[in-house]
C-alpha positions as CSV (number, residue, x, y, z in Angstrom):
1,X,-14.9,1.1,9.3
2,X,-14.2,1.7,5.5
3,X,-12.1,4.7,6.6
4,X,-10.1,2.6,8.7
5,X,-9.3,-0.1,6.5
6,X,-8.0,2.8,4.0
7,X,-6.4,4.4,6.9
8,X,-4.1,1.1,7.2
9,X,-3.6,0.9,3.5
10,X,-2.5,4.2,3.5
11,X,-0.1,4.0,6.4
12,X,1.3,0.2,4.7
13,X,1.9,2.6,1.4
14,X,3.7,5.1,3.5
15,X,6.1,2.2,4.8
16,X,6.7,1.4,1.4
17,X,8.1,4.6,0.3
18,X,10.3,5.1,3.8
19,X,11.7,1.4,2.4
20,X,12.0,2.7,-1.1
21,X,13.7,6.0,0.8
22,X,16.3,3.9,3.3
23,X,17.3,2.0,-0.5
24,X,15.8,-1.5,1.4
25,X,14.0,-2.9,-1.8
26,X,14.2,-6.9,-0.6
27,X,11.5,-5.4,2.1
28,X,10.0,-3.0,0.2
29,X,9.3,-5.7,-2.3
30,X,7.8,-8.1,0.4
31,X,6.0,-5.5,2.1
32,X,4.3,-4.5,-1.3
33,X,3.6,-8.2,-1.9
34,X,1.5,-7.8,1.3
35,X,-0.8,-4.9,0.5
36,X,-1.4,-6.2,-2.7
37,X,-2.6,-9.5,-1.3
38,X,-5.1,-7.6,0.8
39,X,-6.1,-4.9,-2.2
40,X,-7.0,-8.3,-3.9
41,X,-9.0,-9.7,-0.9
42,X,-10.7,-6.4,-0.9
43,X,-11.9,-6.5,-4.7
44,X,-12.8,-10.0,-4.3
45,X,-15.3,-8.7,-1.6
46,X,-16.0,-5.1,-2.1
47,X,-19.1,-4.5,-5.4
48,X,-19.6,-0.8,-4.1
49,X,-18.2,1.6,-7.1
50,X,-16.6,3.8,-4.3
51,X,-14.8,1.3,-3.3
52,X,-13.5,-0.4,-6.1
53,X,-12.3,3.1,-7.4
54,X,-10.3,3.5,-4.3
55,X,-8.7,0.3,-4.7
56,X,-8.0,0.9,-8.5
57,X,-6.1,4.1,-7.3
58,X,-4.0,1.5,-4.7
59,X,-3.3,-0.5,-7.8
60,X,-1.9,1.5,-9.5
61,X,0.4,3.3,-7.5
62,X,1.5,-0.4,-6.1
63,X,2.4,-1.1,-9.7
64,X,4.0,2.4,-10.1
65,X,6.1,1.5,-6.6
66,X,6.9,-1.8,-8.1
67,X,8.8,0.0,-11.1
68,X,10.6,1.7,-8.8
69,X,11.6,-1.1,-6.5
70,X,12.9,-3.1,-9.3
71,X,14.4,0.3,-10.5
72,X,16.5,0.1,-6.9
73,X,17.7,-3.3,-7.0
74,X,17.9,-4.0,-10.8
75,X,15.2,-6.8,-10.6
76,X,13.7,-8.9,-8.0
C-alpha cells in the first residue's frame, strides 16, 4: 500500500515534467497544485519518519518544478 501511493506520486511528478517538456505551464501549474494538495493530506496523516522524509523529498522537488514553471510562463 505505501508503495503504491508513492508509485502514483511518482507517476503525477512524471506528468509534470512531460508538461514542463511540451512548454504547457497553465497545466503544469494546476497539475502541481494537485500533488501538493495530496503531499499535504499525506503529512497531515502520516507520523512515521520514513514517511515524512519521503514526502519532504516530494516537497521539494515540487517547489524546485514550481521555479521552473514560473520560469516557462514568466509568472502564474
Amino acid at each position: 500500500m505505501e508503495n503504491d501511493k508513492y508509485a502514483l506520486l511518482k507517476s503525477e511528478v512524471q506528468e509534470i515534467i512531460d508538461l514542463i517538456a511540451a512548454k504547457n505551464a497553465k497545466d503544469a501549474n494546476n497539475k502541481l497544485v494537485d500533488v501538493s494538495e495530496q503531499l499535504d493530506d499525506m503529512l497531515d496523516t502520516s507520523d512515521e519518519d520514513e514517511d515524512l522524509i519521503e514526502i519532504s523529498k516530494y516537497q521539494v522537488l515540487l517547489n524546485q518544478l514550481h521555479q521552473k514553471i514560473v520560469a516557462l510562463n514568466g509568472s502564474i
